[in-house]
PDB file of N, CA, C and O in Angstrom:
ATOM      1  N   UNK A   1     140.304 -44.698   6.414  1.00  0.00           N
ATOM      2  CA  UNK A   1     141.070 -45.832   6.904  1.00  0.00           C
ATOM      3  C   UNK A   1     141.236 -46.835   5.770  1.00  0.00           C
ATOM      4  O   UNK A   1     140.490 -46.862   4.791  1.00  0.00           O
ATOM      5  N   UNK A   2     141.894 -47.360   5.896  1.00  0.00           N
ATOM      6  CA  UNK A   2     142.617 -48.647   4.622  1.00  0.00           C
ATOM      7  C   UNK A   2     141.899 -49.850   4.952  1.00  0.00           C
ATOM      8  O   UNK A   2     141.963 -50.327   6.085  1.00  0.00           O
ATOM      9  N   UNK A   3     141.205 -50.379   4.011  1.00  0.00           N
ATOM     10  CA  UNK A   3     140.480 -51.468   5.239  1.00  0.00           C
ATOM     11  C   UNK A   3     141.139 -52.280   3.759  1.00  0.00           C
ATOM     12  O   UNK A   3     140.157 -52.879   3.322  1.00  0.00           O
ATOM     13  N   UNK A   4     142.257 -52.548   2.869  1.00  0.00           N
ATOM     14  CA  UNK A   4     142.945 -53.665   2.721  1.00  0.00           C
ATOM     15  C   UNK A   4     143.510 -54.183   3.537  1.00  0.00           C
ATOM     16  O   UNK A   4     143.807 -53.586   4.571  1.00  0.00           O
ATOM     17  N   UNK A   5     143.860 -55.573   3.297  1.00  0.00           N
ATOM     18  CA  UNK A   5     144.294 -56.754   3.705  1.00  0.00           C
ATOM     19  C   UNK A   5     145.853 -56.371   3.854  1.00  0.00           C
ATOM     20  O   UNK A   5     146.279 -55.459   3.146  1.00  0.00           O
ATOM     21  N   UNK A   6     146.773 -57.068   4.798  1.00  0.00           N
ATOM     22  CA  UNK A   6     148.380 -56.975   4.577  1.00  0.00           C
ATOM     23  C   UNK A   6     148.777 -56.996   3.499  1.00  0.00           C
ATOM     24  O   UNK A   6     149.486 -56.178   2.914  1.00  0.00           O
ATOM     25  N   UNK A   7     148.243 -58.157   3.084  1.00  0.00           N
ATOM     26  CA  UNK A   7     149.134 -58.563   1.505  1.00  0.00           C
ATOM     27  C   UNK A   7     147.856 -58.549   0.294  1.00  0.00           C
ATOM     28  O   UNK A   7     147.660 -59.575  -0.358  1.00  0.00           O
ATOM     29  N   UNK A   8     147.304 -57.731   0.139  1.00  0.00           N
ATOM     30  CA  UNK A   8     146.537 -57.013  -0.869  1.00  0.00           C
ATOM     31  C   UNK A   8     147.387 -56.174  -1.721  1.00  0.00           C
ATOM     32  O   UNK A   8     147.162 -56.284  -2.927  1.00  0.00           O
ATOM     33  N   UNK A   9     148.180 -55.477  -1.418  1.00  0.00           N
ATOM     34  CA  UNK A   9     148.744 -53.888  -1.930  1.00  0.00           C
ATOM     35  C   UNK A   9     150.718 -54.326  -2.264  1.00  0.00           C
ATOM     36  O   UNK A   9     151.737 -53.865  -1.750  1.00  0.00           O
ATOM     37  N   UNK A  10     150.568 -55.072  -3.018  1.00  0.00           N
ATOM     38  CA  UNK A  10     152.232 -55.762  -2.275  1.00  0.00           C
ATOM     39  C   UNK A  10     153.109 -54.804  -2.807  1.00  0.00           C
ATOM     40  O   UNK A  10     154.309 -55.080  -2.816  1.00  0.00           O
ATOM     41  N   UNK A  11     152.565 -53.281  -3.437  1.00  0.00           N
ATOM     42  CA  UNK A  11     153.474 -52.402  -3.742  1.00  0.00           C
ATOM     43  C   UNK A  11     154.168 -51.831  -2.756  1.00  0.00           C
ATOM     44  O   UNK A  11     155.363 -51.634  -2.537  1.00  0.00           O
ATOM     45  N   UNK A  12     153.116 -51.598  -2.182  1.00  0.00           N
ATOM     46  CA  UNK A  12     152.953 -50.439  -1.106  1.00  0.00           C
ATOM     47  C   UNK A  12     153.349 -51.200   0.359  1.00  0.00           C
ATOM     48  O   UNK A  12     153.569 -50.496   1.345  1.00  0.00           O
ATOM     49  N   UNK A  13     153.435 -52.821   0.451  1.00  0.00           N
ATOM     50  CA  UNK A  13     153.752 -53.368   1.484  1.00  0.00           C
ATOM     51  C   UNK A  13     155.382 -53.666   1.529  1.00  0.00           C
ATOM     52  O   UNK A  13     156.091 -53.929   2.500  1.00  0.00           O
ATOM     53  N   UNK A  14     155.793 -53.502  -0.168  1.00  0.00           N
ATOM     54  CA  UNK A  14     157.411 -53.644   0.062  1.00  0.00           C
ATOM     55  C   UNK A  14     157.997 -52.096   0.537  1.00  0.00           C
ATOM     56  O   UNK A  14     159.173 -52.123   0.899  1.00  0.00           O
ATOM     57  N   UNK A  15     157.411 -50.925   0.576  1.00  0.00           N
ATOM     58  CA  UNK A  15     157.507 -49.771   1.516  1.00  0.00           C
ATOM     59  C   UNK A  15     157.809 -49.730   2.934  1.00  0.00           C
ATOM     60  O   UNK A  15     158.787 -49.529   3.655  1.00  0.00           O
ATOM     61  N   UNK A  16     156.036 -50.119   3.090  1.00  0.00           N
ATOM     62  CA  UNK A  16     156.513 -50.480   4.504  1.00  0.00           C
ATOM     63  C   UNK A  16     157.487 -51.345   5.199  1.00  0.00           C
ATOM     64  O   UNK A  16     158.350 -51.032   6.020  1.00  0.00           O
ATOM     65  N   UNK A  17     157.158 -52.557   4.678  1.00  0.00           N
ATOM     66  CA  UNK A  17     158.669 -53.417   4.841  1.00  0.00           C
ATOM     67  C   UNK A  17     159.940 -52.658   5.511  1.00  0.00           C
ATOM     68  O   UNK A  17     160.399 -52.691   6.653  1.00  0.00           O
ATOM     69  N   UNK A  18     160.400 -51.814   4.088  1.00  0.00           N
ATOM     70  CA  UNK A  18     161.724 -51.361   4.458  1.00  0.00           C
ATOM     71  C   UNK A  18     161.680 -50.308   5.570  1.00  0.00           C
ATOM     72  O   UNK A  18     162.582 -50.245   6.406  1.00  0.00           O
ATOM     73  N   UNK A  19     160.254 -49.188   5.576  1.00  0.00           N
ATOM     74  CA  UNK A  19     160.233 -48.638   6.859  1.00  0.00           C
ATOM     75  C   UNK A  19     160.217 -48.998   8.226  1.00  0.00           C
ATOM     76  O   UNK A  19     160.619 -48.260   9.125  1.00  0.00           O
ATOM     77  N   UNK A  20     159.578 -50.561   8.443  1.00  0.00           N
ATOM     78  CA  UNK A  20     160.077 -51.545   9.240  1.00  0.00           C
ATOM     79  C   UNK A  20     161.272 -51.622  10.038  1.00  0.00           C
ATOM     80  O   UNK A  20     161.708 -51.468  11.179  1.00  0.00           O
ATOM     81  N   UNK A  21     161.637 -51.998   8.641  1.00  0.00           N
ATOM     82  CA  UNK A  21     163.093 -52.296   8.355  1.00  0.00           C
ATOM     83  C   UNK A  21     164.173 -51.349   9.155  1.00  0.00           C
ATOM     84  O   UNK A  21     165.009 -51.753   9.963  1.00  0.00           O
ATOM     85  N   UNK A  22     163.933 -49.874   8.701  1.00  0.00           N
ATOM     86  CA  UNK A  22     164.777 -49.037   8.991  1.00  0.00           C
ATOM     87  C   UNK A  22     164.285 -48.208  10.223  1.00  0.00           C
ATOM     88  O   UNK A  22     164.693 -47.071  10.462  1.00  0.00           O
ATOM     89  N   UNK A  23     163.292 -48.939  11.046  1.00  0.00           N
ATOM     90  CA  UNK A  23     162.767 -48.742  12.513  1.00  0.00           C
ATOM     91  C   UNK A  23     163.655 -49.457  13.268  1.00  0.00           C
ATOM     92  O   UNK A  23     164.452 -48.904  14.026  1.00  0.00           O
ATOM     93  N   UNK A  24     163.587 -50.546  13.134  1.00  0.00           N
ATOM     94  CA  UNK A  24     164.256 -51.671  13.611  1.00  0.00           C
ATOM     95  C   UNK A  24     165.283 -51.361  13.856  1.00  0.00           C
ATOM     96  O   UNK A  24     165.603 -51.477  15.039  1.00  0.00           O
ATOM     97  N   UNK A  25     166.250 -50.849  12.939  1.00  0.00           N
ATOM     98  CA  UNK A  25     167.342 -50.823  13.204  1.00  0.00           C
ATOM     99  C   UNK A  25     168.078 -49.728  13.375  1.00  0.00           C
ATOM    100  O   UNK A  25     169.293 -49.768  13.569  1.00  0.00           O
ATOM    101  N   UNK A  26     167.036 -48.117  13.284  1.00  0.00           N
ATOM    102  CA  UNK A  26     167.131 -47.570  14.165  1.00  0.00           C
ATOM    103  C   UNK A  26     167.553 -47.321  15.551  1.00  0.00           C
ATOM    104  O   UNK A  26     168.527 -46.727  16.014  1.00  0.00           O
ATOM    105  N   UNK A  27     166.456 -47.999  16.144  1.00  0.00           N
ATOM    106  CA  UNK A  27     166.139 -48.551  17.386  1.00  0.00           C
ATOM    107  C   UNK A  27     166.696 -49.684  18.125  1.00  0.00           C
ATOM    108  O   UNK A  27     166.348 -50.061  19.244  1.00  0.00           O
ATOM    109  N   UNK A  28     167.848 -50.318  17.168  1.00  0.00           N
ATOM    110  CA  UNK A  28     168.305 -51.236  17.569  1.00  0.00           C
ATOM    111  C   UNK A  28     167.658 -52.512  17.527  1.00  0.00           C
ATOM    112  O   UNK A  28     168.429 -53.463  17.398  1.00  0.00           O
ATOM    113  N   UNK A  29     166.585 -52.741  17.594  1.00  0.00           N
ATOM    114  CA  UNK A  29     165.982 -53.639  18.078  1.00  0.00           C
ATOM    115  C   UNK A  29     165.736 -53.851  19.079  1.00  0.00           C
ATOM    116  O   UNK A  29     165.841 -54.930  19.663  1.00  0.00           O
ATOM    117  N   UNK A  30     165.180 -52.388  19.655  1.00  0.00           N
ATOM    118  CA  UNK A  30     165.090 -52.476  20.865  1.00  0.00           C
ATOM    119  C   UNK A  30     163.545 -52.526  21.265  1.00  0.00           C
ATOM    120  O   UNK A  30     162.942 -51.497  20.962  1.00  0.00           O
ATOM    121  N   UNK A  31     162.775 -53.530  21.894  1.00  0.00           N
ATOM    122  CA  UNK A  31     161.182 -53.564  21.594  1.00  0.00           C
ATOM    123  C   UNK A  31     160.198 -52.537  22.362  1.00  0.00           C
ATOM    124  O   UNK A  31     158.995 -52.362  22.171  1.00  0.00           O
ATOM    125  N   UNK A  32     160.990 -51.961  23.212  1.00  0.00           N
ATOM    126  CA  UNK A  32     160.426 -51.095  24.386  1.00  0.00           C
ATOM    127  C   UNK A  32     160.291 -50.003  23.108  1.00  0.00           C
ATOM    128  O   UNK A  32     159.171 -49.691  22.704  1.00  0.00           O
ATOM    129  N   UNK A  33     161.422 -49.487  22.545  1.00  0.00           N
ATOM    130  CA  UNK A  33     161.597 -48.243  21.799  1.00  0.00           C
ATOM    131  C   UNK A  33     160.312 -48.295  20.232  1.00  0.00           C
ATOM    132  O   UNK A  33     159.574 -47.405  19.811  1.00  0.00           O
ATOM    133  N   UNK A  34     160.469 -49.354  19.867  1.00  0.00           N
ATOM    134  CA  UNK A  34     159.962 -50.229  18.561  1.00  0.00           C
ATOM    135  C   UNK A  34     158.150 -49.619  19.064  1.00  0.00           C
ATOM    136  O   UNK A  34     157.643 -48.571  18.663  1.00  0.00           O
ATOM    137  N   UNK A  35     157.674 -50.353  19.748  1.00  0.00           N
ATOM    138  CA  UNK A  35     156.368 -50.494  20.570  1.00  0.00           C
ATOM    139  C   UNK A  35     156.007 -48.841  21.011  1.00  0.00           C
ATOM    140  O   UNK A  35     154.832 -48.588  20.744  1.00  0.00           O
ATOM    141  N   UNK A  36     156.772 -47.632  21.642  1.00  0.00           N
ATOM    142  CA  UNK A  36     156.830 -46.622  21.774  1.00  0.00           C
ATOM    143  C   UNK A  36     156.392 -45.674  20.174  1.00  0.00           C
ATOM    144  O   UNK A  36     155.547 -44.783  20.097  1.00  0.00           O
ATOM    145  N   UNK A  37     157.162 -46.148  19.167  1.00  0.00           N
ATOM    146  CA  UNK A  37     157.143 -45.472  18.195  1.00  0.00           C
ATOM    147  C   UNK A  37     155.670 -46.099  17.342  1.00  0.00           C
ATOM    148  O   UNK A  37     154.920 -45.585  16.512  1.00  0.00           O
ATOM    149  N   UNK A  38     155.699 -47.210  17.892  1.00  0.00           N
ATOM    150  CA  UNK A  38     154.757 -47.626  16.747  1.00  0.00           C
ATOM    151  C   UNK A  38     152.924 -46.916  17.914  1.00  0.00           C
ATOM    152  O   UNK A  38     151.882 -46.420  17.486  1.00  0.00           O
ATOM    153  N   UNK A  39     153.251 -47.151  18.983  1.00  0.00           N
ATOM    154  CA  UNK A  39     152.386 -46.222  19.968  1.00  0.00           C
ATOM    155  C   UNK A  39     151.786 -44.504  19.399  1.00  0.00           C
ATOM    156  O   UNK A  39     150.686 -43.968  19.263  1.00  0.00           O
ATOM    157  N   UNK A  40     153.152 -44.128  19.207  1.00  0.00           N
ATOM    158  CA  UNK A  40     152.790 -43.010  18.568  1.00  0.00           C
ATOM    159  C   UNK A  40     152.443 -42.688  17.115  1.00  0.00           C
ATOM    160  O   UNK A  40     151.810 -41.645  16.954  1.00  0.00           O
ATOM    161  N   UNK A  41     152.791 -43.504  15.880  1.00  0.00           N
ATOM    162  CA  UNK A  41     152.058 -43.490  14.728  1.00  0.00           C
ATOM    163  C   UNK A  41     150.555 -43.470  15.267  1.00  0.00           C
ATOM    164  O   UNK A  41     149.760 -42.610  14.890  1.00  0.00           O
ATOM    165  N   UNK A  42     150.194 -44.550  16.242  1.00  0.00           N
ATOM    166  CA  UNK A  42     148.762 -44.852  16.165  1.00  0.00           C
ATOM    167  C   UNK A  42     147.546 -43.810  16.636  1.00  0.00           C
ATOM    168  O   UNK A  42     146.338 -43.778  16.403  1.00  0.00           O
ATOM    169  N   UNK A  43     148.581 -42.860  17.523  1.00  0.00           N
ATOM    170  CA  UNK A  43     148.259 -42.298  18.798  1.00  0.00           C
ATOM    171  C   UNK A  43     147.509 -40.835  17.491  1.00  0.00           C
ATOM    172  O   UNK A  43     146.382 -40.352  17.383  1.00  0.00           O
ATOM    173  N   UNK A  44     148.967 -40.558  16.654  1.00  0.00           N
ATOM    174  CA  UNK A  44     149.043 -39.446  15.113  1.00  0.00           C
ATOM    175  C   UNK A  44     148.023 -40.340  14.383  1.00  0.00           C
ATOM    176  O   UNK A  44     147.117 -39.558  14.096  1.00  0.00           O
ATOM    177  N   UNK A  45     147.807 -41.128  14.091  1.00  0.00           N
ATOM    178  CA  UNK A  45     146.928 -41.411  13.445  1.00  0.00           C
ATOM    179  C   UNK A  45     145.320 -41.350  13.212  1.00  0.00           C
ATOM    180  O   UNK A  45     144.598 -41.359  12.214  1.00  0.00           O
ATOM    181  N   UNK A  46     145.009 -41.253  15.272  1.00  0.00           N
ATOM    182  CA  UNK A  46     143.903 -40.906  15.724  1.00  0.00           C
ATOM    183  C   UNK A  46     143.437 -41.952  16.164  1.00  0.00           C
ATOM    184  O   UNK A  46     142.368 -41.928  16.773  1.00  0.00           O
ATOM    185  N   UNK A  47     144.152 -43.157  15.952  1.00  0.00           N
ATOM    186  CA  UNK A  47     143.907 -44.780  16.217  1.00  0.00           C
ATOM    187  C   UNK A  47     143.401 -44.736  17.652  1.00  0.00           C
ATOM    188  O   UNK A  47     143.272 -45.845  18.171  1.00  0.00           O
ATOM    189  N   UNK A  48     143.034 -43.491  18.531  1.00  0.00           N
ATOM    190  CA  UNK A  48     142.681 -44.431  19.595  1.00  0.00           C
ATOM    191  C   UNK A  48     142.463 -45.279  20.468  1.00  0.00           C
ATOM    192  O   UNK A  48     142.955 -45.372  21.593  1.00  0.00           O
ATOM    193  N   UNK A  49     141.612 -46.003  19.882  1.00  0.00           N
ATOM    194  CA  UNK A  49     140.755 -46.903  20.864  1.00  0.00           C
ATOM    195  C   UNK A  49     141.797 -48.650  20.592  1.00  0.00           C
ATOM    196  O   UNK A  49     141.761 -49.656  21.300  1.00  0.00           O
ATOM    197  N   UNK A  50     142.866 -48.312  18.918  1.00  0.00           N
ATOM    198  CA  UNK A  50     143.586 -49.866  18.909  1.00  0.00           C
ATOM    199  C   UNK A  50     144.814 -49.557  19.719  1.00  0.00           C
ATOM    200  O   UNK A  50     145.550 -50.395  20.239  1.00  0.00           O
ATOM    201  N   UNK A  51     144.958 -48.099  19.767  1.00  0.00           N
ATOM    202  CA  UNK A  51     146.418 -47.640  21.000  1.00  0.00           C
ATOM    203  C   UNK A  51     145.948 -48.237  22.085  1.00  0.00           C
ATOM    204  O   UNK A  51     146.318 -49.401  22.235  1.00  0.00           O
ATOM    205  N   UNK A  52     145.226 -47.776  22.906  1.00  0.00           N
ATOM    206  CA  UNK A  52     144.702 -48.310  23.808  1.00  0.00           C
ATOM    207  C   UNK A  52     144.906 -49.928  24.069  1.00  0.00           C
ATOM    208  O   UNK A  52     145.448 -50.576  24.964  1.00  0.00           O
ATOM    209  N   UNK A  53     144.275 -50.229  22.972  1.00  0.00           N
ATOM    210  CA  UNK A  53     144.285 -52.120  23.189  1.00  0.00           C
ATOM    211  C   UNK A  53     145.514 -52.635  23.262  1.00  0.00           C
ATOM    212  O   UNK A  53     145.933 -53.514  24.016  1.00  0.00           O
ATOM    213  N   UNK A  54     146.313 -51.757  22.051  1.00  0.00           N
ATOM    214  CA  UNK A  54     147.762 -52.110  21.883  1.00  0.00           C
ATOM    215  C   UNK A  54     148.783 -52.146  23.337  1.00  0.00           C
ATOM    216  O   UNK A  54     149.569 -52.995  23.756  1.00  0.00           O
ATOM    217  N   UNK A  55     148.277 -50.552  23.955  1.00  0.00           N
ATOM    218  CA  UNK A  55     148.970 -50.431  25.050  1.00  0.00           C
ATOM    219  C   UNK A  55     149.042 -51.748  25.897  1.00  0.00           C
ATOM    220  O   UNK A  55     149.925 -52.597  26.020  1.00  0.00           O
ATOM    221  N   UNK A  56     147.509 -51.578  26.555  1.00  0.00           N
ATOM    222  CA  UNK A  56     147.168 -52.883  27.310  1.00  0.00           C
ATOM    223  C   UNK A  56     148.139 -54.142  27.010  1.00  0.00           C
ATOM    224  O   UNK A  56     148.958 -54.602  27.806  1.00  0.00           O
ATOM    225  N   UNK A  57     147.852 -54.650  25.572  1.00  0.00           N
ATOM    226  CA  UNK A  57     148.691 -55.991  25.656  1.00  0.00           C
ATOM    227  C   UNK A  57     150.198 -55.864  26.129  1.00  0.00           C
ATOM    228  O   UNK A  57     150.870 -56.558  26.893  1.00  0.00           O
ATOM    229  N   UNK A  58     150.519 -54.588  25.309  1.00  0.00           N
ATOM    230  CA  UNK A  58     152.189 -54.659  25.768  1.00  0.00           C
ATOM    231  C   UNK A  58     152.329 -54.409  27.320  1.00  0.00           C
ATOM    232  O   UNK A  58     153.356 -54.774  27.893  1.00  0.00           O
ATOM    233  N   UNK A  59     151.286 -53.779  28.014  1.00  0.00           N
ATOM    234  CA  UNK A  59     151.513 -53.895  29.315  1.00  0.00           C
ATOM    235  C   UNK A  59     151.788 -55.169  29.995  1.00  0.00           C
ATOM    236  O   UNK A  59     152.840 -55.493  30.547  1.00  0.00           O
ATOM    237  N   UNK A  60     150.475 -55.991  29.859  1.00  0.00           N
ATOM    238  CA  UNK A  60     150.708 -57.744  30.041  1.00  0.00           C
ATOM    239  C   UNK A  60     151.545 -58.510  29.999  1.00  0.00           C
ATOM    240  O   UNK A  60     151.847 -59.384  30.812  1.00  0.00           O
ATOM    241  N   UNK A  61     152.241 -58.082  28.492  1.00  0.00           N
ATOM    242  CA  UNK A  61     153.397 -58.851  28.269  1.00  0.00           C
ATOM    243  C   UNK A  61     154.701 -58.132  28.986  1.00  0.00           C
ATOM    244  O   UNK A  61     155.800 -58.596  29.289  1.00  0.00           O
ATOM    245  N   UNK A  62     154.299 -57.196  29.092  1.00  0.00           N
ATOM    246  CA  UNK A  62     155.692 -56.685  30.300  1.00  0.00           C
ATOM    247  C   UNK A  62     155.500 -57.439  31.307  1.00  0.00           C
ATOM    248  O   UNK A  62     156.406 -58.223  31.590  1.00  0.00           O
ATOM    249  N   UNK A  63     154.449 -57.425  32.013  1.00  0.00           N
ATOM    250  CA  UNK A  63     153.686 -57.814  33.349  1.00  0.00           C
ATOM    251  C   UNK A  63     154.386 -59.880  33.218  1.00  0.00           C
ATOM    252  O   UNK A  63     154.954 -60.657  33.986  1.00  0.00           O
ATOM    253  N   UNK A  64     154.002 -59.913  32.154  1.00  0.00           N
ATOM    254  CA  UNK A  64     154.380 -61.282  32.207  1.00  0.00           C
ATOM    255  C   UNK A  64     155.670 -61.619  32.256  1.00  0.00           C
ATOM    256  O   UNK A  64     156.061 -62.563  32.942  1.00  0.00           O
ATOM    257  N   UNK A  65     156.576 -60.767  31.422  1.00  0.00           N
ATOM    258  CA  UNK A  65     158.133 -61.011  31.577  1.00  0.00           C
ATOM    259  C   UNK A  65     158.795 -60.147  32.330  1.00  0.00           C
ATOM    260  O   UNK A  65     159.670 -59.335  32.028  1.00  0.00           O
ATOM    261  N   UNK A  66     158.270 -60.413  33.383  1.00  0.00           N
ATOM    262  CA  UNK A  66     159.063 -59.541  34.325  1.00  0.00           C
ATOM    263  C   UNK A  66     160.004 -58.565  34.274  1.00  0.00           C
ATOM    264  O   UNK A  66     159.925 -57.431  34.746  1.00  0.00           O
ATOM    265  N   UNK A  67     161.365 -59.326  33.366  1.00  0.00           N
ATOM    266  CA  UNK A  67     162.318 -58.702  33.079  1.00  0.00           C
ATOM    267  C   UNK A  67     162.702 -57.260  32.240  1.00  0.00           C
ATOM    268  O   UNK A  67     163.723 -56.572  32.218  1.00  0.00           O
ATOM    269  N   UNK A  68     161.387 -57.148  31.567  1.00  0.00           N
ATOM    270  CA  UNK A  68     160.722 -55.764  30.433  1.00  0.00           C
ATOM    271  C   UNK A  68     160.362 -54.768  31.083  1.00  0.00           C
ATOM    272  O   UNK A  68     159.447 -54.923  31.892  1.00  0.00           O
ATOM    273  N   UNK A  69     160.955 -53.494  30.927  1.00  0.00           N
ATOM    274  CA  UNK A  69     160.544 -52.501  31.300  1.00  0.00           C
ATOM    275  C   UNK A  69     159.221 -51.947  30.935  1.00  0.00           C
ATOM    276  O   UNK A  69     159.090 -52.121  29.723  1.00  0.00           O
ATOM    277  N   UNK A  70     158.099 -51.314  31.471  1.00  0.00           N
ATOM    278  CA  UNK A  70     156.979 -51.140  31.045  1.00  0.00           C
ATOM    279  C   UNK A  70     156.775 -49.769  30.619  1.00  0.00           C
ATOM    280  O   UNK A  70     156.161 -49.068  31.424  1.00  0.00           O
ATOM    281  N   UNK A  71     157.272 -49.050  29.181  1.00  0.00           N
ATOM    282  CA  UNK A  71     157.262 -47.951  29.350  1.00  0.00           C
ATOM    283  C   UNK A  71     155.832 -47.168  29.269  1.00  0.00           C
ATOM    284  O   UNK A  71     155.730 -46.113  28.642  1.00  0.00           O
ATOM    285  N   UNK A  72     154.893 -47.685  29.857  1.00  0.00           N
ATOM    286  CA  UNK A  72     154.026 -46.678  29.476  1.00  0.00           C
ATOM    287  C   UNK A  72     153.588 -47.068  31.286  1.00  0.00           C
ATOM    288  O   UNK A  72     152.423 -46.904  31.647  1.00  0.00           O
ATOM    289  N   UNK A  73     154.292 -47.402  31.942  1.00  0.00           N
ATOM    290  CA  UNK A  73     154.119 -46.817  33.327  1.00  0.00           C
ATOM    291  C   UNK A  73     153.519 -45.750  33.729  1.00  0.00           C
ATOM    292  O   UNK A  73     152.390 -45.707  34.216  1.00  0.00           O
ATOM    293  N   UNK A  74     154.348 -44.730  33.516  1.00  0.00           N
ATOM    294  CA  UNK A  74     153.640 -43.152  33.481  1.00  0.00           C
ATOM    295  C   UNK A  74     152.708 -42.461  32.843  1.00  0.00           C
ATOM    296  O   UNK A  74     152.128 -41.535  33.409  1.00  0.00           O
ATOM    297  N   UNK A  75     152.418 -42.842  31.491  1.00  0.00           N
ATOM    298  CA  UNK A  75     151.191 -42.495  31.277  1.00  0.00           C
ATOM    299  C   UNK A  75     150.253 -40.952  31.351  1.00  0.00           C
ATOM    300  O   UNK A  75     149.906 -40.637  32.489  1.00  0.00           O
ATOM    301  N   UNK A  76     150.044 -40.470  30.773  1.00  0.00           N
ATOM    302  CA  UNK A  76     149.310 -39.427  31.288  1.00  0.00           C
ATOM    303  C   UNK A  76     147.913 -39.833  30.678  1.00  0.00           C
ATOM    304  O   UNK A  76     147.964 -40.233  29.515  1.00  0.00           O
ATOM    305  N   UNK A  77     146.644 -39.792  31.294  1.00  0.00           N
ATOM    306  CA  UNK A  77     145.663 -40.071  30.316  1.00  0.00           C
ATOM    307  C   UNK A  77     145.042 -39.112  29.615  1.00  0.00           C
ATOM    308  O   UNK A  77     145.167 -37.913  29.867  1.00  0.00           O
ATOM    309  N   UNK A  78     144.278 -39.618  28.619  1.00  0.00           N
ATOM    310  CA  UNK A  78     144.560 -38.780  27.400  1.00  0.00           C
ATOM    311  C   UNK A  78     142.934 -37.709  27.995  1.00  0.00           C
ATOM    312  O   UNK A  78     142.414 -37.674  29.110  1.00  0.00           O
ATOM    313  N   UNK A  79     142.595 -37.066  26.865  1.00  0.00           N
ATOM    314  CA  UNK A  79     141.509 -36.498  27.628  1.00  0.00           C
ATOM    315  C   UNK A  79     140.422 -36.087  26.230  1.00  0.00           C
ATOM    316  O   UNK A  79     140.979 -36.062  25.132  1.00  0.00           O
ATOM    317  N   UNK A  80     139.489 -35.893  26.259  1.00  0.00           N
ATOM    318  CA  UNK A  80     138.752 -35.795  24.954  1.00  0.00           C
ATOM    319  C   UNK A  80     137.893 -33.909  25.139  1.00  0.00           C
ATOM    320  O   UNK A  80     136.804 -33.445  25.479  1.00  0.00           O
ATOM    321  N   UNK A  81     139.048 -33.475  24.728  1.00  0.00           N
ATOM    322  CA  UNK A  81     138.387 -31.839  24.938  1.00  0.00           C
ATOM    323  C   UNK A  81     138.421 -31.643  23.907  1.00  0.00           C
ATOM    324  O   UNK A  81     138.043 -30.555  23.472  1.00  0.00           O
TER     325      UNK A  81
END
């Protein structure tokens, strides 16, 4: 795991940036889709337990703005075999 800082590596952060970048606008800017993809880096990553947390908040904040679709409604849970 990378345990630098954001702006430690500012080579490697003007990368990401543009991969950002070219998520974004991919996706339109669409945050349901944005939040989905970035779900699944974490999910490929093995991130676990911050997917999880991650999920949760974006659930909330759906929960809170009513108007947001919640895509992880469905859900399947995961299973540790």
């Amino acid at each position: 795991m990378n345990t630098k800082g954001f702006s430690e590596d500012f080579y490697h952060m003007g990368d990401m940036e543009k991969d950002g970048e070219r998520i974004a606008k991919k996706y339109r800017w669409n945050v349901d889709d944005i939040v989905n993809v970035f779900a699944v880096a974490l999910e490929d990553a093995n991130a676990h337990t911050f997917r999880s947390k991650m999920v949760e908040l974006w659930k909330a904040e759906c929960k809170q703005l009513d108007e947001m679709p919640n895509p992880f409604t469905n859900e399947r849970k995961q299973t540790n075999d």
